[in-house]
C-alpha positions in Angstrom: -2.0 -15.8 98.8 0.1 -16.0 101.9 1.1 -19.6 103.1 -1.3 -20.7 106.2 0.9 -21.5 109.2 0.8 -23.0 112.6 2.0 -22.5 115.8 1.1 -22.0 119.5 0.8 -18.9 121.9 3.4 -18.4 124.2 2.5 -15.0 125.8 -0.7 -12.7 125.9 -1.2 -9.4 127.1 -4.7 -9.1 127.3 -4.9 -5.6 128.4 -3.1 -4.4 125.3 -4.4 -6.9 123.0 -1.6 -8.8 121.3 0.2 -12.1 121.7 3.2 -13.4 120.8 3.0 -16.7 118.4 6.0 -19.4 118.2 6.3 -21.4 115.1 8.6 -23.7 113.3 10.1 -22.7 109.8 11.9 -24.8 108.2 13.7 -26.2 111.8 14.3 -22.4 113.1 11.5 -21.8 115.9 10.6 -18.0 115.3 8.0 -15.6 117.0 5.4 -13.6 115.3 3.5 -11.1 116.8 -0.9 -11.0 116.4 -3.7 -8.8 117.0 -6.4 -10.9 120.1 -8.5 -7.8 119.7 -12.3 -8.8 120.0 -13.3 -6.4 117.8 -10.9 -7.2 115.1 -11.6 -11.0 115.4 -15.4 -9.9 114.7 -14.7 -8.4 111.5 -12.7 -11.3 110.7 -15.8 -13.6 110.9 -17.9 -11.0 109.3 -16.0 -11.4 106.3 -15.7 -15.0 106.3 -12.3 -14.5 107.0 -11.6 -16.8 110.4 -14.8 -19.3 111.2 -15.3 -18.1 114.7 -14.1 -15.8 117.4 -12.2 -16.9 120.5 -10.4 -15.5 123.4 -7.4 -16.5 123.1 -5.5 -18.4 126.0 -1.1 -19.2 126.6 -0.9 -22.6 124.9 -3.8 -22.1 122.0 -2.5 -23.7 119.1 -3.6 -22.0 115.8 -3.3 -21.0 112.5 -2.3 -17.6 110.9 -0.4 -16.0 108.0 2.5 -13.4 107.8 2.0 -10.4 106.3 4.1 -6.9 106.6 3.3 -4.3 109.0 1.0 -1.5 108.2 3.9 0.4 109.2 6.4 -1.5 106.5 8.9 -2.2 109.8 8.4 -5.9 110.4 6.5 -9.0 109.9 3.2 -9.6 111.9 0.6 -12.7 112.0 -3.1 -11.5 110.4 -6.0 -14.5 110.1 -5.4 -15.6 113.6 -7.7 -18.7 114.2 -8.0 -21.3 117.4 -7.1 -24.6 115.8 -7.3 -26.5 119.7 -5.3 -26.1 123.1 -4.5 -29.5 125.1 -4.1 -27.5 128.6 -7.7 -26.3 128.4 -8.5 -29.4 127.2 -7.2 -31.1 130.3 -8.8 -28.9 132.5 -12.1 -29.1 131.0 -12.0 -33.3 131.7 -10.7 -32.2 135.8 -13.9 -29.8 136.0 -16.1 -32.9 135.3 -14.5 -34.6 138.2 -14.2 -31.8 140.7 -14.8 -28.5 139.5 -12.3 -26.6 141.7 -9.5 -24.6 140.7 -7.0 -21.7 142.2 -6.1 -18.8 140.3 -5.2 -15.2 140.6 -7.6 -12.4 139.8 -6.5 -10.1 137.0 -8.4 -7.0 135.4 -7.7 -6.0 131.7 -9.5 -2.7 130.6 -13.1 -3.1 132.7 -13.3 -6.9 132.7 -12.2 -9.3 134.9 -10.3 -12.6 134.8 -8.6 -15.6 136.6 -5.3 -16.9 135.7 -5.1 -20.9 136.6 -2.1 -21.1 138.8 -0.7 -24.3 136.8 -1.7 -24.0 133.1 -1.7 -20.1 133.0 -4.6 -19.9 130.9 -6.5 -17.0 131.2 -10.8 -17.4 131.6 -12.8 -14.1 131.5 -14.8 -13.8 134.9 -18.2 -12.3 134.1 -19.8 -10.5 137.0 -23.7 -10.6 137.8 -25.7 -7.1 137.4 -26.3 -7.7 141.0 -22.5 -8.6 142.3 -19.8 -6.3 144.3 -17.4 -6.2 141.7 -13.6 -7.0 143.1 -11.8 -4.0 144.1 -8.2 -2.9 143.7 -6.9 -4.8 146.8 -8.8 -8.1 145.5 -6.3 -7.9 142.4 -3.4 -10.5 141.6 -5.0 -12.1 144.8 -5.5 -16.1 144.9 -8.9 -17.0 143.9 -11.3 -20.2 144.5 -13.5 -20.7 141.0 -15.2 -23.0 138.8 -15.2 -23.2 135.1 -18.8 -23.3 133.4 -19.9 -23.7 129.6 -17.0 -26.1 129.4 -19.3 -28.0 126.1 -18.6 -24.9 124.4 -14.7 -23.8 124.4 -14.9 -20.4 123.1 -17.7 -19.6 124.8 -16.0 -20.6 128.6 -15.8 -18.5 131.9 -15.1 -18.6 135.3 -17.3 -18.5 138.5 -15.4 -17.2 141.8 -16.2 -19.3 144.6 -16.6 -15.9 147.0 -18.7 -13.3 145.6 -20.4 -10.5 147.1 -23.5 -9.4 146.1 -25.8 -6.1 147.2 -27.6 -6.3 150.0 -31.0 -6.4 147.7 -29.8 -9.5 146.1 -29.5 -11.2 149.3 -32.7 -10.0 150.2 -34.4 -11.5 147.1 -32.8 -14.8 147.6 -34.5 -15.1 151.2 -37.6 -13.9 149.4 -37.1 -16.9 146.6 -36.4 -19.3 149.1 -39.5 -18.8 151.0 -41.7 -18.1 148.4 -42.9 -15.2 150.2 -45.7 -12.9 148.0 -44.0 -9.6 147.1 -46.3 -6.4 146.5 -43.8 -4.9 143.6 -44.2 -1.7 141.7 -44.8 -1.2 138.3 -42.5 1.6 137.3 -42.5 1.2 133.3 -45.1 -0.2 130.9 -43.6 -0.9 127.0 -45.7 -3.0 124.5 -44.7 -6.3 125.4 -43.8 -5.9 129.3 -44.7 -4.9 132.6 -41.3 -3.4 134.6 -41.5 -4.2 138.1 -39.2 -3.3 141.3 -39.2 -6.1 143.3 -36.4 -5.6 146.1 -36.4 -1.6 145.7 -35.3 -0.3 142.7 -32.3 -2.8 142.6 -33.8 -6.1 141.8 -36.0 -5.5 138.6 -38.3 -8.4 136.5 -40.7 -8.3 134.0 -44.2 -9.5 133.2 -46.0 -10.0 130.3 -48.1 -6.6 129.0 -51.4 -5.8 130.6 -53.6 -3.0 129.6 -55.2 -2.9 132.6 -52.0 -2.0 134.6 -51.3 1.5 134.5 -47.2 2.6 136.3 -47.2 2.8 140.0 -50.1 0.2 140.4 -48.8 -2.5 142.8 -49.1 -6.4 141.8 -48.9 -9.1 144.4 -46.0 -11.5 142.8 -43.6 -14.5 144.0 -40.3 -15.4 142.5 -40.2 -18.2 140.5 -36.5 -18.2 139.6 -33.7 -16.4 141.0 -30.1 -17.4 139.3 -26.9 -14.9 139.3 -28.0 -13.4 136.4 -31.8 -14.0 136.0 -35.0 -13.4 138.2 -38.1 -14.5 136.8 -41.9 -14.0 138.7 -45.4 -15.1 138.6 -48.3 -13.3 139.6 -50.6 -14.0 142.1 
């Protein structure tokens, strides 16, 4: 079995899913080249291989082995595991204080991300199913955000500070606030839920199954909760 090493990420290109991994042997410092695919990592924890999956971030320390291409042309790291990263680390114990960072906005296949303008560490910036998502122009631009989830590392993200959300949204919100009643529309019945439009057909909840609600009957509901990713009613 290959010799488990350890050394810490120096460069990442998310958008083509590698990074570049710098590691003493012996006392020459080398580079080694790894997979950060998601999917890869998942089958690495399928098969017991790695203990968890993480996105990996510039200054991750962790542990790997070497192994020869598939292609037979050069050495490559396989087994690629977060061991810890101080950077993060550092700003985790600052968000606890003030929870306020800059950053530029970056976009790697269809998701979106911030790049902390001192650490370069990369956080994945997941949108709300009711958000404007950036456009082109917003790109490489300097961002306000927020870190949140910071008790779980692997599991952290980034909040922009100035979002922009659908007109519905900000409809609901004024709905939430006031707790004004809402006549919504039942559009689907399954076994377990009733569908209802609540701001159009834009701002959707569910309540739980009545067989004496038939689609298109209107129920008189309020919002109960309305987070950037959640809306829950109550009927009236």
């Amino acid at each position: 079995m290959a010799e488990t090493l350890q050394g810490r990420i120096t460069f990442i290109n998310h958008e083509k899913k590698y990074a570049m991994i710098e590691y003493l042997q012996g006392n020459k410092k080398k580079t080694v080249k790894t997979s950060v695919d998601e999917k890869k990592q998942k089958e690495l924890k399928t098969k017991k291989l790695i203990r968890k999956t993480h996105h990996f971030m510039t200054g991750d320390v962790v542990s790997f082995r070497i192994k020869l291409s598939d292609r037979g042309d050069r050495m490559v790291a396989e087994h690629t595991e977060f061991l810890y990263n101080n950077a993060l680390d550092a700003l985790i114990d600052k968000s606890h204080i003030n929870n306020r960072f800059l950053g530029y906005l970056k976009q790697a296949d269809d998701k979106f991300f911030v790049k902390e303008i001192a650490s370069y560490l990369f956080f994945p910036v997941p949108l709300s199913p009711w958000q404007l998502p950036p456009t082109e122009k917003d790109l490489n631009e300097q961002v306000v955000f927020s870190l949140e989830n910071t008790d779980k590392k692997e599991k952290i993200f980034a909040t922009l500070a100035d979002n922009k959300y659908i007109p519905e949204f900000r409809e609901a919100v004024k709905l939430s606030k006031a707790k004004t009643p809402i006549e919504a529309e039942v559009f689907k019945i399954t076994p377990h839920a009733l569908h209802l439009n609540i701001v159009g057909d834009k701002i959707q909840a569910k309540l739980p199954f009545d067989d004496a609600v038939k689609a298109g009957d209107k129920i008189k509901v309020v919002i109960s909760y309305l987070g950037k990713n959640k809306i829950a009613v109550e009927r009236l």
